[in-house]
C-alpha positions as a Markdown table, in Angstrom:
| # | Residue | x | y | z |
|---|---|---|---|---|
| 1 | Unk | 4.1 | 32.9 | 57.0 |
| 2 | Unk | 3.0 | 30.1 | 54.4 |
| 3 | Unk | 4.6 | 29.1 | 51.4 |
| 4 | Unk | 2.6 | 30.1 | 48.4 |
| 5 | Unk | 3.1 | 27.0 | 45.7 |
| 6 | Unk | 2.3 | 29.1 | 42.5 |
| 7 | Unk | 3.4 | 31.8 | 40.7 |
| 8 | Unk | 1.0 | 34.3 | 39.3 |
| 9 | Unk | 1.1 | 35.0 | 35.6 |
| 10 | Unk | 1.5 | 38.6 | 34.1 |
| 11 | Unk | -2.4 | 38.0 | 32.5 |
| 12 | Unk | -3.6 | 37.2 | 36.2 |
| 13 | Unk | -2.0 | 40.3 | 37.6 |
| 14 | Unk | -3.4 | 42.5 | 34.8 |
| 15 | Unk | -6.8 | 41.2 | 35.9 |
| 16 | Unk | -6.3 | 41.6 | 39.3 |
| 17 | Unk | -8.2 | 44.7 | 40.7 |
| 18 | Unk | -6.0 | 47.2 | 42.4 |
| 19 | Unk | -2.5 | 46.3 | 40.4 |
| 20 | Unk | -3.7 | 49.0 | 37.4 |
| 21 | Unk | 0.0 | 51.1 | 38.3 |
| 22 | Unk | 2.4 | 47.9 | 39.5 |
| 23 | Unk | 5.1 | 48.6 | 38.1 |
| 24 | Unk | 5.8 | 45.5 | 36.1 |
| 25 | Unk | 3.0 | 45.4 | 34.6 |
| 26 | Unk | 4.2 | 49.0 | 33.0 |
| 27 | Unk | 5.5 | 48.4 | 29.3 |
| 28 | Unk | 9.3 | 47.8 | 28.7 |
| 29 | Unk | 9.7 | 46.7 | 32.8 |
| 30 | Unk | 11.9 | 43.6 | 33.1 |
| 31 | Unk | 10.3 | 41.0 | 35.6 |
| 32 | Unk | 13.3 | 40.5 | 37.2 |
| 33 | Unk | 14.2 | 43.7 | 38.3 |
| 34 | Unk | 10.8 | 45.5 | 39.4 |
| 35 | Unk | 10.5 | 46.8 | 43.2 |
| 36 | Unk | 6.7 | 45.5 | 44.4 |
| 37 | Unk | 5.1 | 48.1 | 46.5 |
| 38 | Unk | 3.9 | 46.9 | 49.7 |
| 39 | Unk | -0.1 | 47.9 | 49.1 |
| 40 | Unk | 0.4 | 45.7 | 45.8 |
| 41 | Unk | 2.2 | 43.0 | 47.7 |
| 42 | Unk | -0.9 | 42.6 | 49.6 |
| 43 | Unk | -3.2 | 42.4 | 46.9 |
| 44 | Unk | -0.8 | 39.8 | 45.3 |
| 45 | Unk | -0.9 | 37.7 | 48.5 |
| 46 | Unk | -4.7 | 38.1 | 48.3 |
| 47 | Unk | -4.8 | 36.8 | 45.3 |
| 48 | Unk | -2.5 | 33.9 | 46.2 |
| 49 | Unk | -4.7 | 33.1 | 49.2 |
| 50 | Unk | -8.0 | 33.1 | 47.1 |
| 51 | Unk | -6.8 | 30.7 | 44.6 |
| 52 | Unk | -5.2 | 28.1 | 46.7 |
| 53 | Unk | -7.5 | 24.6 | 47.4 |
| 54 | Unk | -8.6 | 24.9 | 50.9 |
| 55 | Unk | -9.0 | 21.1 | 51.3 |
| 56 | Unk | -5.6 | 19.6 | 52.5 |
């Protein structure tokens, strides 16, 4: 497993196909506090993986 060495921000994960019904992204959900199903935990990592520089 690799470190991922952003965050994602809540207009990123909005606009990230596939995340439609994460919860957090529901109104009046706290951040802190919000399970991540594991289908949507994929598609986060995705997301991770696709944005990160591949030169080292």
């Amino acid at each position: 497993m690799r470190r991922k060495t952003r965050n994602l921000t809540l207009p990123e994960l909005r606009a990230t196909p596939g995340l439609e019904d994460l919860l957090v992204l529901r109104k009046g959900n706290r951040l802190s506090i919000t399970p991540v199903e594991a289908h949507h935990w994929r598609l986060i990592l995705q997301r991770l993986d696709l944005d990160e520089d591949p030169s080292p």
